[in-house]
C-alpha positions in Angstrom: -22.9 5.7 11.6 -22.0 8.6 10.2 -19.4 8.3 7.4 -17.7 11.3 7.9 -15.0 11.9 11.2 -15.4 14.4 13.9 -13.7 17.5 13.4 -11.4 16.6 15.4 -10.2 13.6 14.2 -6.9 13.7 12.8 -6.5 14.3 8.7 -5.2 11.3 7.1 -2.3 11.6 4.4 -2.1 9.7 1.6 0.8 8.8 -0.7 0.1 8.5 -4.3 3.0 6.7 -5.9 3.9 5.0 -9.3 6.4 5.3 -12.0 6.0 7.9 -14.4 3.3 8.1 -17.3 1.2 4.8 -14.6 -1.8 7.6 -14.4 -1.4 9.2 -10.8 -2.3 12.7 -11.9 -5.4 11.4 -13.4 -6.2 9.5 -10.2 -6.2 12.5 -8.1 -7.9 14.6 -11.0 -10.3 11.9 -10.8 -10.8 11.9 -6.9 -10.7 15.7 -6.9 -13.7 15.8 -8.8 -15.5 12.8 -7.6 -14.9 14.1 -4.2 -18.4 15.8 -3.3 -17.7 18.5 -1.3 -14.7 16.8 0.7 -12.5 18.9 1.1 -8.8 17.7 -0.6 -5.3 19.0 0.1 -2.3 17.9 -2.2 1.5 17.8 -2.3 2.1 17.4 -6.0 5.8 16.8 -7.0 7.4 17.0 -10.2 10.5 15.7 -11.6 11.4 19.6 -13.6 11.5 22.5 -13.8 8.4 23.1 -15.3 5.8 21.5 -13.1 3.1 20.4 -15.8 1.2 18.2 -13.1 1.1 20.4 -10.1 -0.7 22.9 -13.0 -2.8 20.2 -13.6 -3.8 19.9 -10.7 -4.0 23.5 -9.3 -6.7 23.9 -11.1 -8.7 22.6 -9.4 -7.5 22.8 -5.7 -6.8 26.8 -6.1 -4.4 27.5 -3.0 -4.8 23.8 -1.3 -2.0 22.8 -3.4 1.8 23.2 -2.2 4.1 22.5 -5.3 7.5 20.9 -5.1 9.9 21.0 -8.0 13.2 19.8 -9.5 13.8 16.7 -7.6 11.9 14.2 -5.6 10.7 14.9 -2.7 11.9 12.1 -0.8 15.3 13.8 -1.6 14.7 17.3 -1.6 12.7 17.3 1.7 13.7 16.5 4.8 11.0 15.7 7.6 11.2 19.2 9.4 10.3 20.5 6.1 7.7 17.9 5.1 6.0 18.9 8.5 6.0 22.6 7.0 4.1 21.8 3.8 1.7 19.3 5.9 0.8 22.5 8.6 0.0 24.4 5.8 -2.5 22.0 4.7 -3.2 20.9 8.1 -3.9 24.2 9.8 -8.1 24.4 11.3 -8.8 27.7 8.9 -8.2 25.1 5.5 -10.7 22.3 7.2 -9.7 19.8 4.6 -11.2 16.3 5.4 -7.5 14.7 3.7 -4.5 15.5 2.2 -2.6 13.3 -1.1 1.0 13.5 -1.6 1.5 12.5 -5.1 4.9 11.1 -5.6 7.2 11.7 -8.4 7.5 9.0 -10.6 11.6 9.1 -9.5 10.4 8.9 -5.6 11.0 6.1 -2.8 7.6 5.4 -2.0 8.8 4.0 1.3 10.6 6.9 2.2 7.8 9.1 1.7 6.0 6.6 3.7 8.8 7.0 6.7 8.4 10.6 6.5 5.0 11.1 7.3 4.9 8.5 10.0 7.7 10.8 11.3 5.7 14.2 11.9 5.3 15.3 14.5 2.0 17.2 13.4 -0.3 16.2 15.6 -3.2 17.0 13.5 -2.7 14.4 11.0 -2.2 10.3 10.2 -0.7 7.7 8.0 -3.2 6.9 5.5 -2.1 4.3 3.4 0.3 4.0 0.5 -1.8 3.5 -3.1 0.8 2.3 -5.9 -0.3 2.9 -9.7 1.0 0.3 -12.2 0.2 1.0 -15.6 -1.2 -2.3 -16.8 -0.4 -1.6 -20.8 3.5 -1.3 -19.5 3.6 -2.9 -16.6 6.5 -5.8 -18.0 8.5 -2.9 -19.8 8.6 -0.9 -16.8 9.8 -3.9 -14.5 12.2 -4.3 -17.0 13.5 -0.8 -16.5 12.8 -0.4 -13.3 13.2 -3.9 -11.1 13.1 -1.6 -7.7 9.3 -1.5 -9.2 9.0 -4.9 -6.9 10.4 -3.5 -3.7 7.9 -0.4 -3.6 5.1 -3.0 -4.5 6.3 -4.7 -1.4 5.4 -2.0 0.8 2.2 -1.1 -0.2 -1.5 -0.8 0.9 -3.2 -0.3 -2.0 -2.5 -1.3 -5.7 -4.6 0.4 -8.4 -4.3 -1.6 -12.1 -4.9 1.5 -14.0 -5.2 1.5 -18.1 -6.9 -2.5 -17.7 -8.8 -1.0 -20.9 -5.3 -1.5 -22.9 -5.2 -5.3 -21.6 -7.6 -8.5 -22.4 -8.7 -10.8 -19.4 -6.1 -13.0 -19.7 -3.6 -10.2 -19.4 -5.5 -8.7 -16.3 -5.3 -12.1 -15.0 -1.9 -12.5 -15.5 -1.2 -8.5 -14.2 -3.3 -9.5 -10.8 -1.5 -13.1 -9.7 1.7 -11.4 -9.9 0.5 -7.8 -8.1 -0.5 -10.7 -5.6 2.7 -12.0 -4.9 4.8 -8.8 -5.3 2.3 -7.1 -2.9 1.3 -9.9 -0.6 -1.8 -8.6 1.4 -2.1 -5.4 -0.5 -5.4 -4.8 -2.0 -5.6 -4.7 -5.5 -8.0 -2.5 -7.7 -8.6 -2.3 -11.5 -9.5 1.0 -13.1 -9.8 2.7 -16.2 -8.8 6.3 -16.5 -7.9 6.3 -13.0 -11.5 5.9 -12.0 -11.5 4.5 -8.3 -14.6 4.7 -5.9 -13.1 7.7 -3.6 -13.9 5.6 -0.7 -11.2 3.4 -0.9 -9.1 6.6 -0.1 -11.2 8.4 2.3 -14.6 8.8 3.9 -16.8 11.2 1.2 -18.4 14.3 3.3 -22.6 13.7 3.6 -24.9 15.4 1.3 -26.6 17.0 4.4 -23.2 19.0 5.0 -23.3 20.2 1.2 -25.5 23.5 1.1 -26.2 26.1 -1.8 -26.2 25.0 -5.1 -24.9 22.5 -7.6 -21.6 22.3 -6.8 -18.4 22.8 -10.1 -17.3 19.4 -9.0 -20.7 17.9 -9.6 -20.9 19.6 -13.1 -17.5 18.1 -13.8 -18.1 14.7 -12.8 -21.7 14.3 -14.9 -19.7 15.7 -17.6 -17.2 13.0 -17.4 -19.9 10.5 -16.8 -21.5 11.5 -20.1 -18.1 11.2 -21.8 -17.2 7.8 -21.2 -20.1 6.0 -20.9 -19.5 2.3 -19.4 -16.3 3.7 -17.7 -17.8 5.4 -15.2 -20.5 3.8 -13.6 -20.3 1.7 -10.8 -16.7 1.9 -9.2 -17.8 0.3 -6.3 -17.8 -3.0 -8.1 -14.0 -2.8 -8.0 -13.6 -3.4 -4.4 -15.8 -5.4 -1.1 -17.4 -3.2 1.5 -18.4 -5.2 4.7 -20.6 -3.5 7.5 -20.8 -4.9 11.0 -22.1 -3.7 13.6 -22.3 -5.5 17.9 -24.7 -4.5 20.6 -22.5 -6.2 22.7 -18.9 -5.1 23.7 -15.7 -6.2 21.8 -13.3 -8.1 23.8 -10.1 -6.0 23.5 -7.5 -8.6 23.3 -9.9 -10.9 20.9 -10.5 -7.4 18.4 -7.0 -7.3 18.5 -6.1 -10.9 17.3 -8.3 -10.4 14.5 -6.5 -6.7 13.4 -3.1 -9.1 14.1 -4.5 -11.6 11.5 -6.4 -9.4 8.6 -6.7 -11.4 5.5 -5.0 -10.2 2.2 -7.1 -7.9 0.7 -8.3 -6.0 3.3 -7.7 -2.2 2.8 -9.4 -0.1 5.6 -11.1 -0.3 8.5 -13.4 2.1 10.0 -15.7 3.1 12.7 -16.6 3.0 16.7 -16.1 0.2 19.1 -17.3 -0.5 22.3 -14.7 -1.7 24.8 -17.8 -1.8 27.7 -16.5 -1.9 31.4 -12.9 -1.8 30.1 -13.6 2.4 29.0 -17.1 3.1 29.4 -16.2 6.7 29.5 -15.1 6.2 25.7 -15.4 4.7 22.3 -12.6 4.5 20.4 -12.4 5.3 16.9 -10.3 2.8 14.6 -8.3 4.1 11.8 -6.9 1.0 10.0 -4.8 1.3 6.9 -3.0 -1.8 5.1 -0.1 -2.8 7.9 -1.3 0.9 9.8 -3.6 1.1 13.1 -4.3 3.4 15.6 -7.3 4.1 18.0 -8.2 7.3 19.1 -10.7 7.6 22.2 -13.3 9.8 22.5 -16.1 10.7 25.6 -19.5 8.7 24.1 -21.5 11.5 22.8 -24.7 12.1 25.3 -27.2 10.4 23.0 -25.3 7.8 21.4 -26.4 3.9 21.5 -23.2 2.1 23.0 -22.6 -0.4 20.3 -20.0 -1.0 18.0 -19.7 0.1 14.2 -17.3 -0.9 11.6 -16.7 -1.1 8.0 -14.4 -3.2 6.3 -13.3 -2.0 2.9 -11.1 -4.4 0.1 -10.8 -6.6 -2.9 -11.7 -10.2 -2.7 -12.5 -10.5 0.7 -14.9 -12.9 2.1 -17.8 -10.9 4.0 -19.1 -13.5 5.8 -15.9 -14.7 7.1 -14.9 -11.3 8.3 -18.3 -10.7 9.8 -17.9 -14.2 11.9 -14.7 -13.3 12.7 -15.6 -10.2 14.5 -18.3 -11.4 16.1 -16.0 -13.7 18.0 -14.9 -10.5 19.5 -17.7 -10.0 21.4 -18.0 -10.1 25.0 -19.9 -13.3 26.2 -20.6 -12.5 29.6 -20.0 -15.2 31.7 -17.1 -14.3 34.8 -14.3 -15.4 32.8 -15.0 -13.3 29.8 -15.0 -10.0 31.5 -12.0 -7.6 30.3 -10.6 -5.0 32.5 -7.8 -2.1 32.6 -5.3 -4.8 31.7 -7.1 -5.9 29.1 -6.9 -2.5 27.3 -3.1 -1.9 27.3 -2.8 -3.7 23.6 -5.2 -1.4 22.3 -3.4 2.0 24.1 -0.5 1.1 22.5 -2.4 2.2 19.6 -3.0 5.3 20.8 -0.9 8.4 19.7 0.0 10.9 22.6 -1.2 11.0 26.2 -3.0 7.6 26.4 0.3 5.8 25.2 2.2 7.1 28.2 -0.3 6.8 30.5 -0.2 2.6 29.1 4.0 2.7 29.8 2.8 4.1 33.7 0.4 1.0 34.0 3.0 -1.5 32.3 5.7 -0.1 34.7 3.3 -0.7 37.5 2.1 -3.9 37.0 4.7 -6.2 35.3 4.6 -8.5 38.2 1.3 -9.0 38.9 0.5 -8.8 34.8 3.3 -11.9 34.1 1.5 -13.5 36.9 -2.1 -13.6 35.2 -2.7 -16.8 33.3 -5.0 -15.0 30.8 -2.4 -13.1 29.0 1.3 -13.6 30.3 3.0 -11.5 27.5 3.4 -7.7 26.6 0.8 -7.3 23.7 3.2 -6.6 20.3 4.5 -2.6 19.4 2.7 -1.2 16.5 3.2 -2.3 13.0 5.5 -0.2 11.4 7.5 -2.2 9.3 7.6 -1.7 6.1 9.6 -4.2 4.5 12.6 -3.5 5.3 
């Protein structure tokens, strides 16, 4: 399975948040040149006049950076103008592979959040909100700043940065009450922002990297060299979990598991087979924290019809999830045979076209769909909630 989406899949957006001085500009520095050749956009926003991290970080994204100053940018920016800066980023001639907001440490997380699920740019998605909590401060800044629990609350991804600065028992401490402020958020430790890219996006294939050694490979072995035990193996920090059916997935059983995800569990990723319910298409999944969507797409001429997914968190059980799932195959026998009907759950997870064709069928067969013992209920609207 190739770990890198098709061209035209849509971008996904990420929002960056945490309070100021937690350690997001050295996150994205960090991502920017861990990156390999994937292509990064970024809104940086600064709480100033003089906009000290958007510098930082221009220097290394050149014009892929669009700069927002004096204010945050949940307040200085409504949607229309949001949609602006993300079409910049978003247009086919910049072919980034995804775009970071990073938040002023002043901003409403949630709000930002609101926004982008609110464009009507067709060319990008959600992709998850990432919190950083400085793990040195993190009592002194709940102190100052109690709304510190509600933005917690709504997000994806929690990365404990500056764990250096705290012993075990502190970092104990720091991740049972992440846990319960951030109930099913995954939670990641790191040290000078260092987090396995991964976690954010799908890194672009050495094979698409041509010419020679690349400035963000001479950066990054440079920062290897210069802090040792820091910056090997950030995959340790987080659970990846391949699984992969020769056999369809039942659409209404692949939805009960995404309905029941265990805490933890960050992203999901890949193809699935729907069989006679869509053999024209697979669909991809693009799952982020309380975020889903599928996107359908014709099978490619030579591709094996089976399904592919990763799973990507913290302290998730592999084996359970990998059981799970395969109780989402198709058995085969008569009764276990999905249809049309049994894929209007999963259109309602599909942006545009698909989602109205889904309100034609619903319109024309409530009846006979209320009368079917199987399934006697409208499957649930997207997940969108985000605390409130």
């Amino acid at each position: 399975m190739s770990p890198v989406p098709a061209p035209s899949a849509p971008i996904p957006v990420i929002v960056l948040a945490g309070f100021l001085g937690s350690g997001k500009t050295t996150l994205l520095n960090h991502l920017l040149r861990a990156c390999r050749g994937t292509r990064i956009g970024a809104i940086v926003n600064d709480f100033g006049a003089i906009e000290i991290d958007a510098m930082t970080v221009a220097g290394q994204l050149g014009d892929s950076t669009v700069s927002l100053g004096n204010g945050c940018l949940c307040c200085a920016v409504d949607v229309s103008e949001l949609d602006g800066f993300l079409e910049k980023l978003a247009r086919p001639a910049a072919r980034l592979d995804v775009i970071v907001i990073e938040a002023s440490g002043l901003a409403e997380p949630q709000e930002l959040v609101r926004m982008v699920l609110a464009s009507e740019n067709e060319r990008i998605v959600y992709g998850g909100l990432a919190e950083v909590v400085d793990a040195a401060e993190f009592d002194a800044t709940r102190a100052r700043h109690p709304e510190i629990d509600r933005h917690l609350g709504v997000a994806d991804l929690v990365v404990l940065n500056k764990t250096d600065r705290v012993d075990e028992d502190g970092r104990a401490r720091l991740r049972a009450e992440l846990a319960a402020l951030a109930p099913g958020a995954a939670v990641v430790e790191s040290v000078y922002g260092r987090v396995d890219p991964e976690l954010f996006f799908d890194p672009r294939p050495n094979e698409e990297r041509v010419g020679q050694l690349a400035f963000e490979d001479l950066l990054d072995d440079a920062h290897h060299g210069d802090h040792g035990d820091h910056s090997g193996h950030l995959h340790a920090a987080y659970d990846s979990v391949d699984f992969t059916a020769d056999r369809p997935l039942h659409p209404r059983r692949l939805l009960d598991f995404l309905d029941s995800r265990p805490e933890g569990l960050y992203r999901i990723k890949g193809f699935v087979d729907f069989g006679a319910a869509d053999p024209r298409n697979r669909y991809a999944v693009h799952a982020v924290g309380r975020f889903l969507r599928f996107h359908p797409e014709p099978w490619p001429a030579a591709a094996e019809r089976r399904s592919e997914l990763v799973l990507i968190g913290s302290g998730v059980d592999g084996p359970a999830l990998r059981t799970a799932l395969a109780g989402a195959r198709v058995t085969g026998s008569p009764g276990d045979l999905p249809d049309e009907r049994s894929m209007w759950g999963v259109l309602r997870y599909v942006p545009g076209p698909a989602a109205d064709e889904r309100d034609q069928q619903d319109e024309r067969g409530e009846r006979e769909y209320a009368a079917d013992d199987g399934y006697a209920e409208e499957p649930p609207e997207p997940d969108t909630d985000l605390g409130q």
